[in-house]
C-alpha positions, 0 to 999 in steps of 0.5 A, a space after each residue: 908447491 906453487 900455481 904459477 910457472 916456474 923453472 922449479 917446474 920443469 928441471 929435477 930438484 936441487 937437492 943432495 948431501 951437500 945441498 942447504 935449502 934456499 933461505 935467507 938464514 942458509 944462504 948468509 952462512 955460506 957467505 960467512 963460510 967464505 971468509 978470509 981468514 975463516 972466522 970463529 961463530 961458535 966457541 962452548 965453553 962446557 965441551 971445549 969446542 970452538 968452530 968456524 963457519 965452515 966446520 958448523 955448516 959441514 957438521 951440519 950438513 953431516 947431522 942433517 943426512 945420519 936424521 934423514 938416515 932416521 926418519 921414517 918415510 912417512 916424514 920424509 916424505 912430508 918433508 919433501 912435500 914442505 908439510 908441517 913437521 916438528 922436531 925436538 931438540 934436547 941440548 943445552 946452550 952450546 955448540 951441539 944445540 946448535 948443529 942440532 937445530 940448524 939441521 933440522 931446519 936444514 932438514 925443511 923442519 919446524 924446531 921444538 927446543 926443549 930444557 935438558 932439566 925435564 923429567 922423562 914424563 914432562 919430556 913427554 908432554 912436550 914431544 906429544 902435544 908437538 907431535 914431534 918426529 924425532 928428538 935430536 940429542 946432546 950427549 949429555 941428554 942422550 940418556 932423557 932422549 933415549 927415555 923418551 922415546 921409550 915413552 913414546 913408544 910405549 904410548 904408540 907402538 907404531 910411532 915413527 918417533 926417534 931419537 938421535 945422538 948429535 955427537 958422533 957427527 961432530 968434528 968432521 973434516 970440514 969442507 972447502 967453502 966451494 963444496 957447500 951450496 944453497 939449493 936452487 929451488 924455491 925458497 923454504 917458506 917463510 910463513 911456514 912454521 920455523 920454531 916452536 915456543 912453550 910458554 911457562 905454563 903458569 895458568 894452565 898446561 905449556 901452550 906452543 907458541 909456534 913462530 914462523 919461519 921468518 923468525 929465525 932471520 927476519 926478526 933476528 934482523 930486527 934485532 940486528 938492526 936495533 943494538 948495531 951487531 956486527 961480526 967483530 961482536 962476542 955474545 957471551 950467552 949464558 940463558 936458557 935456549 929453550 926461551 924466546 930470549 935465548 933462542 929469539 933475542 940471542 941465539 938467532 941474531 948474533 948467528 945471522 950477523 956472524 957474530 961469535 957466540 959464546 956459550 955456557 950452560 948450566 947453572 949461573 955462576 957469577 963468580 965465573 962470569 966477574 972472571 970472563 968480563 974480567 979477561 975481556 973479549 966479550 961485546 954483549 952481554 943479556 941477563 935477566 934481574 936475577 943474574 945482574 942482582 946476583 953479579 951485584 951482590 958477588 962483586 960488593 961481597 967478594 971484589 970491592 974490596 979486593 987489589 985489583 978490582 979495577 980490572 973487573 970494573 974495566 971488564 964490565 965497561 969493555 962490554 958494549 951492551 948489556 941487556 935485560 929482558 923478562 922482568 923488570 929491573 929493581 932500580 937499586 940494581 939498576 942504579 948499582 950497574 949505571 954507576 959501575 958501567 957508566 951507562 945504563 942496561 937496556 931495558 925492552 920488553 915483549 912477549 914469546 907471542 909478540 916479540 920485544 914489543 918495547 926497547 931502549 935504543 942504543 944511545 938514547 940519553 933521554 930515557 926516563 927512569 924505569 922506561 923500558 923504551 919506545 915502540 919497536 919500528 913497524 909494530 902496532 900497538 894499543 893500550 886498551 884504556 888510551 896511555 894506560 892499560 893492558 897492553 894488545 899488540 900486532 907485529 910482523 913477527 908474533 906467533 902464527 898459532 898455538 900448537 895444534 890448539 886453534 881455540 886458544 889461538 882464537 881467544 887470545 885475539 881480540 875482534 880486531 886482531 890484537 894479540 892480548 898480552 895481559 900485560 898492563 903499560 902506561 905510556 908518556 909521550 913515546 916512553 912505555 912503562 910496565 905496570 905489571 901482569 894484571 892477573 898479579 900486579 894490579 892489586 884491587 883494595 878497597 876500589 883502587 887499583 895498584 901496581 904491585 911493581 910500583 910499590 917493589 919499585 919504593 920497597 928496593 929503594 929502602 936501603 935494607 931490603 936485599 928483594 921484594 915481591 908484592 901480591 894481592 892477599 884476598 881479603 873480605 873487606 877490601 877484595 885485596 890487601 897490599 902484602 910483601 914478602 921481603 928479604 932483607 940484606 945483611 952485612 956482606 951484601 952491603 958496601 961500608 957506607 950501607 953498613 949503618 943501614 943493616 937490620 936483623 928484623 923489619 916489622 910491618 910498622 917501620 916499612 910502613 913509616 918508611 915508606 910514608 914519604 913514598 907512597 900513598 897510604 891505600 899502596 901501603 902493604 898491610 901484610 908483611 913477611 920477611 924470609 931468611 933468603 932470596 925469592 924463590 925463582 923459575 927456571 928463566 929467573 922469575 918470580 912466578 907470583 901466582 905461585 908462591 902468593 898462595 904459598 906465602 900467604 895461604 888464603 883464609 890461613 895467613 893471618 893465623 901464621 907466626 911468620 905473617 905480620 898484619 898491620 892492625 892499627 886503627 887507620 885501617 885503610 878506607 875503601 873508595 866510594 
């Protein structure tokens, strides 16, 4: 516990029903518990709930004792001897996500969110590589949880692994805010391990990024501090919280500000969410490029033209943030939301590793277009070929570890301890840019190398195309051709003055005419193909390109497929020297 001498030492412990564990994250809840009148943090739209500190922390405090009541010794114990132990969490976004978590922390545990989409036997992958004590429960994944403990079982027979319906704890009579107490016990350790991450798996099997304790007040502090949240703010949270801007961006720091979170799970629906803005109340807002691309094309099919509109477009304004993370922004999208909104989307960029290492600052009118920000405060960052390349960082909230795996942790370090994002930035004066991931978005043709995102930049601002993905197609003489997958807008996509722009078909030679003025003849695509609809996307909006480029353009097979255009004219591109 500890080498020096301390009170702790020499008196019983601070413990017992009523009792939270001595953390910053705790003790800021008592204190909003406090409040007069009590103020609403939670309001879950799919189950109807809404709740105050007081109600959050006595359910809290009820869950906490019904998981204790579950674990065997062998993890109480390790709990009282503040030991490394993991517990799962299957909820979605909502009010029972969140009383789940918070007593598990409560419980002195490290948190492992998991999505509510995954089959029992995926389930299993992440419950055992985080060789998780218990999985805490929604009612409505009260059937997957009770499948996976099944699994788990029936792997090892003498697991401890249990899991635990949140519901029947819920809606107790709340407490007096003088009943719940903060332990006066040594504070819970912050280097310890706090959440557990799984990034996406795209080169290999999840891996855990675990953060530390100090993730869940600290960095959401950081947060905090950044976009201005205060406890009058209404967090309308619609992302998934299994992902580092649910639960790290999102969830966390509007919890530590007292802020009220409103959650909606499940699938995206703009027509809902044009309706909430349009009702008001909501301050914030983060999406990621999907989302805002699929309000863009819901208000231009359904809402431009319709009486009334105006109060939509108020709805918007009213919102004093709007975020976007994950990927980038396409400009013509960015473009419709200045316009609509009158200022521009915060844009940042991170990693589940390091954290949003890059971010716009609230108020700055100097950004340049397609920046995602300056360096967050405190955060060291290189670029490793000077203003350009990929970028390695270090800051006081990256990840401790992977999960149980210390040779991926080791090797994704370089000798001077920078993390390795893979990422690749330029950088001009104290503004960053995202060039790409470089194992997709750095093309090598011909000698040169290509930003993919650069070209989709020039590609999204022809006036037909609705997306684009641009990928790397290997190709014998040049290493890489330049291809493009496009979908193409069609006439309820497009306002009346971009009607006149409307194409049923695009062939390789017009992209490349029209793109002439844009781009260099070696970043021009040489191989094209259009599909009848939007990207494919993963389950937090992205387009996973090393995916679907093989499946759009399969190696050795593209050329000989009706779909795929390939530029063959005689000014074939020419290989550098």
């Amino acid at each position: 516990m500890t080498s020096y001498d301390d009170r702790t030492l020499h008196v019983p412990r601070h413990i017992g029903r009523n009792v939270l564990p001595c953390h910053p994250l705790f003790n800021r809840l008592v204190r909003f518990a406090h409040s007069v009148p009590p103020r609403l943090c939670a309001r879950d739209v799919n189950t109807g709930v809404e709740a105050t500190h007081v109600q959050l922390l006595t359910d809290v405090l009820a869950f906490r004792e019904r998981v204790w009541e579950s674990l065997s010794d062998g993890v109480r114990k390790a709990l009282e001897q503040r030991e490394e132990v993991y517990i799962a969490i299957l909820a979605p976004g909502g009010y029972e996500f969140t009383v789940a978590i918070l007593a598990a922390l409560a419980l002195g545990a490290a948190v492992v969110p998991m999505t509510v989409a995954l089959p029992p036997e995926e389930a299993l992958y992440f419950a055992t590589k985080s060789r998780a004590a218990a999985v805490l429960v929604s009612e409505g994944a009260l059937r997957l949880g009770l499948s996976l403990e099944k699994l788990v079982k029936d792997q090892d027979p003498q697991s401890p692994f249990v899991c635990v319906n949140v519901a029947p704890s819920l809606k107790n009579q709340p407490l007096h805010p003088t009943q719940i107490i903060v332990s006066s016990d040594l504070y819970l350790d912050d280097n310890a391990p706090g959440v557990v991450i799984f990034t996406s798996g795209t080169t290999g099997p999840p891996k855990g990024a675990v953060m530390r304790r100090g993730f869940i007040h600290d960095e959401a502090l950081g947060v905090i501090d950044h976009y201005n949240i205060t406890p009058d703010d209404v967090l309308l949270h619609l992302l998934p919280v299994h992902h580092a801007t649910g639960i790290g961006m999102m969830f966390f720091p509007f919890l530590v500000a007292g802020s009220l979170l409103e959650f909606r799970s499940g699938s995206f629906s703009p027509e809902w969410t044009w309706e909430r803005w349009r009702r008001g109340g909501a301050t914030f807002f983060s999406g990621v490029p999907t989302i805002y691309m699929r309000m863009k094309r819901y208000f231009q099919q359904n809402l431009a033209s319709r009486n009334g509109v105006e109060h939509y477009i108020a709805g918007a304004r009213a919102l004093r943030c709007c975020i976007c993370g994950t990927s980038a922004l396409p400009k013509p999208i960015a473009d419709f939301w200045r316009h609509l909104l009158g200022r521009n989307i915060m844009l940042r960029y991170g990693m589940t590793e390091t954290g949003a290492v890059f971010k716009v600052r609230l108020g700055d009118q100097n950004v340049p277009d397609g920046s995602v920000g300056t360096l967050f405060p405190g955060y060291d960052v290189q670029l490793s070929e000077g203003n350009e390349g990929e970028i390695l960082a270090k800051s006081p909230g990256m990840f401790s570890k992977f999960l149980f795996d210390p040779a991926a942790t080791a090797a994704s370090h370089t000798e001077s301890g920078y993390y390795k994002t893979g990422d690749i930035a330029r950088r001009e004066g104290e503004y960053y840019w995202i060039l790409g991931r470089s194992s997709v978005d750095i093309i090598k043709s011909g000698g040169y190398k290509i930003s993919a995102l650069d070209i989709e930049r020039e590609v999204l601002a022809l006036p037909y195309v609705a997306e684009v993905m641009v990928v790397g197609v290997p190709d014998d003489e040049f290493g890489e051709r330049v291809g493009a997958v496009v979908s193409l807008k069609v006439e309820r996509d497009m306002s009346p003055d971009e009607r006149r722009y409307v194409i049923r078909d695009l062939s390789i030679q017009k992209l490349r005419a029209d793109l002439r003025e844009r781009l260099a003849g070696y970043k021009m695509p040489t191989v094209l193909r259009i599909i009848p609809d939007e990207l494919p996307k993963s389950g937090t909006g992205k387009v996973v390109k090393k995916l679907l480029g093989p499946q759009f353009f399969p190696p050795n097979k593209y050329k000989s497929l009706p779909e795929v255009q390939v530029w063959s004219r005689d000014e074939q591109p020419k290989a550098k020297l």
